[in-house]
C-alpha positions in Angstrom: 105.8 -106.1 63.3 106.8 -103.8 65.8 109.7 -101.9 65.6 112.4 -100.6 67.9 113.5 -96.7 67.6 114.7 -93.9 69.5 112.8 -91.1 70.8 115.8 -88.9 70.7 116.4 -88.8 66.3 114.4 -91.5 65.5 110.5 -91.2 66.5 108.1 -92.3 65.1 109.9 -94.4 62.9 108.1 -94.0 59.0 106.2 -97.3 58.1 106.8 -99.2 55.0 105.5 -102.1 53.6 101.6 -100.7 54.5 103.1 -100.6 58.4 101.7 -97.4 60.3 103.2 -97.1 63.6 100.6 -95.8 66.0 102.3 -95.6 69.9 105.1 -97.2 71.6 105.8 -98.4 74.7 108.8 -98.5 77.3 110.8 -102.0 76.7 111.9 -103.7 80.0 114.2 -101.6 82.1 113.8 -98.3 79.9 116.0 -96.4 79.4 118.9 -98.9 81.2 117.5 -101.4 78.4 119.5 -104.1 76.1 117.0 -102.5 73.8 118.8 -100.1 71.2 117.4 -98.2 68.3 117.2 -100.2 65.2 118.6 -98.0 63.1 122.3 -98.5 61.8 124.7 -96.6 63.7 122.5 -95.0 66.4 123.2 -97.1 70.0 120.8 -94.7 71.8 118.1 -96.7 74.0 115.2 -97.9 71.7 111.3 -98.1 72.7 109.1 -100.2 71.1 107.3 -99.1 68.4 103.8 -100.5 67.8 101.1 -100.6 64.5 97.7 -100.6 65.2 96.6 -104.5 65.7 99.9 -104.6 68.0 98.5 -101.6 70.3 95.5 -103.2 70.7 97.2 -106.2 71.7 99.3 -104.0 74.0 96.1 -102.4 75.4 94.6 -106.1 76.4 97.9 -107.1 78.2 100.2 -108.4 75.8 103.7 -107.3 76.6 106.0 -109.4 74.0 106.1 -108.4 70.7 107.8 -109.6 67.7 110.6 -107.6 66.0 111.1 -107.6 61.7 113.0 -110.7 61.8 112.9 -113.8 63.9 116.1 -112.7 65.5 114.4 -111.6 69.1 111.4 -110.5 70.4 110.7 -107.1 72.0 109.3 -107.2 76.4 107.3 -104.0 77.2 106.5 -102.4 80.7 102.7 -100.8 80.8 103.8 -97.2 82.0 101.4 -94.2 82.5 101.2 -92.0 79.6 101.9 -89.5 81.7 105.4 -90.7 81.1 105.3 -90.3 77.2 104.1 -86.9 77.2 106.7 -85.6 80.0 109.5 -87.1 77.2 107.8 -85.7 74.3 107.9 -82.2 76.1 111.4 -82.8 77.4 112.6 -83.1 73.7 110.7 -80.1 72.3 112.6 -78.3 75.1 115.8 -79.4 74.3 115.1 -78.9 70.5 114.1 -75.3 70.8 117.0 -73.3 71.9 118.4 -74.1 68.4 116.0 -71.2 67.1 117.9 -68.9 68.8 114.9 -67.4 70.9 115.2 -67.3 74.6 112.0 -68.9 75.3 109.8 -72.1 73.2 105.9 -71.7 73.3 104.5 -75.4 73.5 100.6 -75.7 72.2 99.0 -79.3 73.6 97.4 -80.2 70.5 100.6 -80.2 69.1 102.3 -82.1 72.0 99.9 -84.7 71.8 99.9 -84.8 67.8 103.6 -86.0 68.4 102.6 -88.9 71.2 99.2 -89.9 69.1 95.7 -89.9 69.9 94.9 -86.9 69.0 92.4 -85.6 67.3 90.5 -89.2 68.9 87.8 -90.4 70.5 90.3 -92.1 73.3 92.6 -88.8 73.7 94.5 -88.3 76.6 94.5 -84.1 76.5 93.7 -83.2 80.4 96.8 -85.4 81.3 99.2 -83.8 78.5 98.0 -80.7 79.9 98.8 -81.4 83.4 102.5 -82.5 82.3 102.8 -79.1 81.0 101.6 -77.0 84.0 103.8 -79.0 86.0 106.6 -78.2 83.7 106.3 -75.0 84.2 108.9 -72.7 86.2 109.6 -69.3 87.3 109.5 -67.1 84.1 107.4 -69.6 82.6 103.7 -68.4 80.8 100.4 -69.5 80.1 99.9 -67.4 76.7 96.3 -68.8 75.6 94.4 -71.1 77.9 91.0 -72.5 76.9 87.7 -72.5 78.7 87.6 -75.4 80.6 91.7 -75.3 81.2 92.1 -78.6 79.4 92.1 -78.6 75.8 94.3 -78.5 72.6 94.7 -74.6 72.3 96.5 -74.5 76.0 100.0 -73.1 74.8 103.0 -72.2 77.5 105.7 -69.9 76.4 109.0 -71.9 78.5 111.8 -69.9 79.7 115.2 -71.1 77.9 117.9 -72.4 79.3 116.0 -74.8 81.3 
């Protein structure tokens, strides 16, 4: 049963019911969607919020997917991952002035921990390090890059404001 939550409060949603919820995908027209967050009193835009047998039905081609009730179903759009990390990294940046420090240092293993997939067989780590580098700005900081370049121990110390 997939579920529809926002990535800005409420991602990933917290299964019940035995329901883990694995990945999500971008519902038609993200984020100018009919799609709205499930839960009560939040009208930001929802994505689509899938358990494991759904994302493997999601990773053959299905694109429908059935909400909790029989009220209406949820349409998906296949977008590049590329696109999840890029919002995941977005928020932390938005989240981290709170702290009070002028800058926020982002580690990758981290970053991906929040999308999912990692630690995996099937992880996606040289394209959430990519996002990052091309995040980066004047003022910005690669504080510990591994061997290779692409791994879970790259961290970037941001500049704040953005």
């Amino acid at each position: 049963m997939a579920l529809s939550r926002c990535f800005e409060k409420h991602s990933p949603p917290m299964g019940r019911n035995g329901n883990v919820y694995v990945d999500f995908a971008f519902p038609v027209g993200y984020p100018d969607t009919a799609l709205v967050c499930g839960r009560p009193g939040c009208s930001h835009s929802g994505l689509v919020w899938m358990n494991k047998e759904e994302l493997a039905a999601f990773n053959n081609g299905a694109a429908i997917f059935q909400g909790p009730n029989n009220f209406a179903q949820m349409k998906v759009l296949h977008q590049p991952i590329r696109k999840k990390f890029q919002m995941a990294l977005d928020k932390e940046l938005v989240a981290a002035p709170k702290g009070g420090l002028g800058f926020a240092e982002i580690n990758a293993g981290n970053l991906h921990r929040i999308i999912g997939g990692y630690p995996g067989s099937n992880n996606r780590m040289p394209v959430c390090c990519a996002v990052m580098r091309a995040t980066m700005k004047n003022g910005d900081a690669i504080l510990h890059e591994p061997p290779k370049k692409n791994g879970a121990s790259l961290t970037v110390r941001y500049k704040l404001p953005r």
